[in-house]
ZATORMI-526786 format. One record per residue: x, y, z of N, C-alpha, C in turn. Coordinates in steps of 0.1 Angstrom, whole numbers, plus 5000, padded with zeros to 4 digits. Atoms other than C-alpha are relative to their C-alpha. Layout:
<sites>
XYZXYZXYZ
...
</sites>
This chain:
<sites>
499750144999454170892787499549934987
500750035014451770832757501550024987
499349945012454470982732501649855003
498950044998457670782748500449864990
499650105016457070452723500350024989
499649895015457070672693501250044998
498949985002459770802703501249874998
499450104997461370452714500450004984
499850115011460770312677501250114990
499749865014461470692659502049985003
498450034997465570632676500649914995
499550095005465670292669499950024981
499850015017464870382630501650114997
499249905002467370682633501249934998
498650105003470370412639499949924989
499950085010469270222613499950064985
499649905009469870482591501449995001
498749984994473470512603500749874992
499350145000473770162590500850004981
500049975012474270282551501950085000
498549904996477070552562501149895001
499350114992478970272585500749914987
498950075014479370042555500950114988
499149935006480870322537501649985003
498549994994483970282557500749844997
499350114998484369912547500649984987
500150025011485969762519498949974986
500750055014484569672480499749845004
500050074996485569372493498849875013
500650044989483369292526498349964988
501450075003480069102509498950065009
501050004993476769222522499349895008
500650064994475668922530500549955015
499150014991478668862555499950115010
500249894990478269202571498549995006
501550034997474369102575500349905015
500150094993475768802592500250015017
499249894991478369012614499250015008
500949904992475969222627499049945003
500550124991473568942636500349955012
499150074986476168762657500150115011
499249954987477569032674498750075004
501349914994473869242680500149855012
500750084993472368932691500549945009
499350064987474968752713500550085010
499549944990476269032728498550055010
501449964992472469092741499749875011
500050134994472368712748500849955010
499450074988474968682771499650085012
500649894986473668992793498949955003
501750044995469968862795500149835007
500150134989471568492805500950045017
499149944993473968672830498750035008
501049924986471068812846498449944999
501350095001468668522837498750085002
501449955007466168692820499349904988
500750105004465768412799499749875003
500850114998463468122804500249874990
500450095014464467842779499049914997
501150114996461967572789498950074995
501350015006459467792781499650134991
499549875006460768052759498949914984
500750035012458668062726500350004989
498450035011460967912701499049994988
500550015007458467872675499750144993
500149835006457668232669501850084998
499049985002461168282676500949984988
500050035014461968082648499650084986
500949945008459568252626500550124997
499849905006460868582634501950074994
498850075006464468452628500550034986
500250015015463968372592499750074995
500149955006462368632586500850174997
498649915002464968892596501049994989
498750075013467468672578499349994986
500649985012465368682544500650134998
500149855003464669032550501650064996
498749984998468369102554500749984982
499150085010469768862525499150094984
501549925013466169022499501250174997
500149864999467469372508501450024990
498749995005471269322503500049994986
499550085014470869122468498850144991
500549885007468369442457500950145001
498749895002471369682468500849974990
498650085012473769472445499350074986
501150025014470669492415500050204996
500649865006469269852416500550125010
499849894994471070042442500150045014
500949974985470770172479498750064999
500849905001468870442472498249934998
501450075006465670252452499949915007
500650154992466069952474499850055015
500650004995465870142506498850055000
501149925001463070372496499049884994
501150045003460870072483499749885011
499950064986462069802510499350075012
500649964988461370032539498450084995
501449915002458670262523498649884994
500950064995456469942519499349875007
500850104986456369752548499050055006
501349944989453970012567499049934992
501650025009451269972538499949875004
500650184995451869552540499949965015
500550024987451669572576498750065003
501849965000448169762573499649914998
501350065011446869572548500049845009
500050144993447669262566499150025018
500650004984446369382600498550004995
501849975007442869482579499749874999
501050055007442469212559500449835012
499950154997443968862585499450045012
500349964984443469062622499050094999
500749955000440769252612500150135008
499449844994442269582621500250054991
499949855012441269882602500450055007
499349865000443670102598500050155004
500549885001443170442611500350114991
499749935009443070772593501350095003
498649944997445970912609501049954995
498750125004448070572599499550044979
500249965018446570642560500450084994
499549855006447371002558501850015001
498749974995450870982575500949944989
499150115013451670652550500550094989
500349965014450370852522501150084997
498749885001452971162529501249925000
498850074997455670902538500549924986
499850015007455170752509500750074984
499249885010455671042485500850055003
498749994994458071122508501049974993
499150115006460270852496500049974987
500249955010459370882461500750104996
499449855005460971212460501250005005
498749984999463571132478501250004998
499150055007465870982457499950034991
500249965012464471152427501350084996
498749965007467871222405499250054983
499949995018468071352364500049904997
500050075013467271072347501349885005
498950034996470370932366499449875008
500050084993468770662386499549854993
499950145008469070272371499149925007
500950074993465770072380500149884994
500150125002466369712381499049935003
501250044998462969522378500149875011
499750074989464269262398500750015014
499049934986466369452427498350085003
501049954991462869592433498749925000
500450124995461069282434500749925014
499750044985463169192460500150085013
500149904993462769502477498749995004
501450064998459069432475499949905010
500550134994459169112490500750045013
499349944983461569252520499550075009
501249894996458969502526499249945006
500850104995456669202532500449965010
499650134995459168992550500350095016
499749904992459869322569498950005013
501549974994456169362581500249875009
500750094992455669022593501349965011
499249974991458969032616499250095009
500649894995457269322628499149955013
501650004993453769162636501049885008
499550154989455968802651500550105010
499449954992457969042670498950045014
501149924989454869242688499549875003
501150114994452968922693501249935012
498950014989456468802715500250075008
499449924987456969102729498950055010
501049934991453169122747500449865012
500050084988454868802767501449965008
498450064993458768802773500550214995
499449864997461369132777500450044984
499550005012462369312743501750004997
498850055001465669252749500649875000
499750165002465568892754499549974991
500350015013463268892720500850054994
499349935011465969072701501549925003
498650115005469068842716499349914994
500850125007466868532709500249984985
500249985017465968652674501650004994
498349975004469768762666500349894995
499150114998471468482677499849904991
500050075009469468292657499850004989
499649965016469568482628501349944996
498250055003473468432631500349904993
499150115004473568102630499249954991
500150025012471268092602500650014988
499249915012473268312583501949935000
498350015002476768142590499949944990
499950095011476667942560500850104988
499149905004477968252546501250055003
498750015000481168252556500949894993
499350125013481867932536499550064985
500350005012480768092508500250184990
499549865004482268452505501550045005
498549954998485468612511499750105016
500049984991486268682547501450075005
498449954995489768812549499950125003
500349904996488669152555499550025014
499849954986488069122587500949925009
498949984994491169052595500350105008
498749875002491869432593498750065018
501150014989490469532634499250144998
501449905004488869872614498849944998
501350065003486769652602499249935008
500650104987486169462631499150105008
500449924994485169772647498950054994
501449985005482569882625498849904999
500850085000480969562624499549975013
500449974986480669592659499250115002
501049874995479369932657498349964996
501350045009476769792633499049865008
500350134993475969492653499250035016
500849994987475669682689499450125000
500349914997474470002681498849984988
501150005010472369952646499049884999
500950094998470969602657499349995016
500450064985471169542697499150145005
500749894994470569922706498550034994
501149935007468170012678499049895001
501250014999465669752678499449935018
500049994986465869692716498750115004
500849904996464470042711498449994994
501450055012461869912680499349955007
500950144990461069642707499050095008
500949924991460169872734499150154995
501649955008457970072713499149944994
500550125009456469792694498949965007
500450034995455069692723498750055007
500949835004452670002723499250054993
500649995015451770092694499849934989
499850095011450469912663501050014989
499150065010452969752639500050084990
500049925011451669962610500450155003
499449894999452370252628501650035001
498350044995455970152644500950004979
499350045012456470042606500350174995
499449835007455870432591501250125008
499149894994457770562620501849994995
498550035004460870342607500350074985
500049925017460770562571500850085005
498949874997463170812597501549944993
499150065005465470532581500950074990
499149885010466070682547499750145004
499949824996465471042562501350015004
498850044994468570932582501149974989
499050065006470570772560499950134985
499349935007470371072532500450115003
499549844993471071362554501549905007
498650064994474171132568500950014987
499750005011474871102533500350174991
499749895003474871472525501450045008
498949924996477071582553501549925006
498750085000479471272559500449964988
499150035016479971122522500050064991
499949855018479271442501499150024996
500949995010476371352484499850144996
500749935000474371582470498349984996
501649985001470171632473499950084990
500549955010468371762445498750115011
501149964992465472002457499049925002
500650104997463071692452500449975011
499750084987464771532478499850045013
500049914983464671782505498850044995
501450024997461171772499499249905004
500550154994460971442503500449945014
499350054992462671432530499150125013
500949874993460371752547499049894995
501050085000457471512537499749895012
500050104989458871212559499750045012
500049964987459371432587498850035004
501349965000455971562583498849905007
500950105001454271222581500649975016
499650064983456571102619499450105003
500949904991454871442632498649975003
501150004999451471372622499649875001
500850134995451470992631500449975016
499450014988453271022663498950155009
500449904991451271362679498749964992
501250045008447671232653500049875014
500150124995448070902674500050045017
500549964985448571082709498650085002
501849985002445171262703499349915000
501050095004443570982694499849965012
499850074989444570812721499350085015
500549934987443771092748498650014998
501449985002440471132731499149835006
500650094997439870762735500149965015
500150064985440870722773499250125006
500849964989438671012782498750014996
501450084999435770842766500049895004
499850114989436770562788499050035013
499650024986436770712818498550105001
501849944997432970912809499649854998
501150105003431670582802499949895009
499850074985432670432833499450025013
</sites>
């Protein structure tokens, strides 16, 4: 029962790997920031209408303020990430985006919530880290834009603190009504972007269909699943477990768009898996060790 959040969050990162592939299938055409938007709307509303259908939400006393908060910070995170794909790449922008939220969700739990870190969460980073480092390691071949990874940076940040708003929501309402909530109002932060990009592409209903896939399987499903492990485990850990992201997204990349891995990479990519082993079965020890010095001290 112990292990089942870990797993929850390790699924939800697995789809959000998928989300890299998926856009492969759209036009040059389709704007990231519009597909961001997309996949907002349709995650979030299509969650939104099932949780009012079955009045699971409370408006009156729903916590719109945090909701807000973690709104915006999706929608940053989202628009940060995209405009560092445009700059420096997928590759460098998801390995520095995702690979350092965990650390700024530590360091933030240390130094504002006074939560040190454990050594399981330090060691697992540390491999996850070099993980990711390696895993996009090319010849000389890879173009680092100083600014596409400044905004990768700051995504990383904007990433984390979604994270921590999210957990602090989800210890008092369902994670499915925190993730329509949030959506929906991502959406309609984000519609301003349809006045300001080219939209004729989804005319075409391929494309409609992907942005749907991306919307109910890579937003509503996957962090539905982030939610209900979130809720469990600390944020800094949930955060290194989402690094199955690029594990995901370059093994999808090997065997649906061709790529090819370098032997770095498949070591970096045997690192990540390493680090989800030893923070997900490190963190059930711990845990067993700590409830049966509970139950002697009782």
């Amino acid at each position: 029962m112990t292990v089942l959040p870990y797993i929850f969050v390790l699924l939800g990162a697995i789809l959000w790997g998928t989300t890299g592939t998926a856009q492969t299938f759209l036009p040059d055409s389709a704007h990231p920031f519009i597909i961001s938007a997309g996949r907002s709307a349709t995650g979030g509303l299509f969650l939104l209408i099932i949780m009012v259908l079955l009045k699971k939400i409370k408006f009156r006393s729903w916590p719109w303020k945090q909701t807000l908060y973690a709104a915006i910070c999706i929608s940053l995170f989202q628009l940060l990430f995209f405009s560092s794909v445009r700059l420096t790449g997928v590759a460098v922008a998801s390995v520095v985006a995702i690979g350092s939220a965990p650390v700024f969700s530590g360091l933030i739990e240390w130094i504002f919530l006074k939560m040190r870190p454990t050594k399981v969460w330090g060691f697992s980073t540390g491999l996850a880290i070099i993980g990711c480092m390696l895993l996009f390691v090319t010849k000389g071949e890879v173009s680092i834009n100083p600014f596409g990874v400044l905004y990768s940076l700051i995504a990383g940040i904007i990433f984390a603190l979604y994270t921590m708003t999210s957990k602090s929501m989800l210890q008092k309402e369902e994670a499915m009504s925190v993730v329509a909530m949030t959506f929906s109002l991502s959406a309609l932060l984000l519609t301003p972007s349809y006045f300001l990009f080219d939209v004729s592409w989804l005319n075409d209903a391929g494309n409609i269909g992907i942005i749907f896939y991306l919307g109910i399987a890579t937003t509503s499903i996957a962090y539905v699943l982030y939610g209900w492990g979130l809720r469990k485990i600390p944020a800094s850990s949930a955060l290194t477990l989402s690094l199955a992201e690029p594990t995901t997204a370059a093994l999808l990349g090997v065997v649906v768009v061709g790529e090819i891995l370098s032997t770095t990479s498949w070591m970096g990519i045997g690192l990540l898996l390493g680090s989800i082993a030893i923070l997900t079965l490190g963190s059930k020890s711990a845990r067993g060790q700590s409830e049966g010095v509970g139950k002697v001290s009782v």
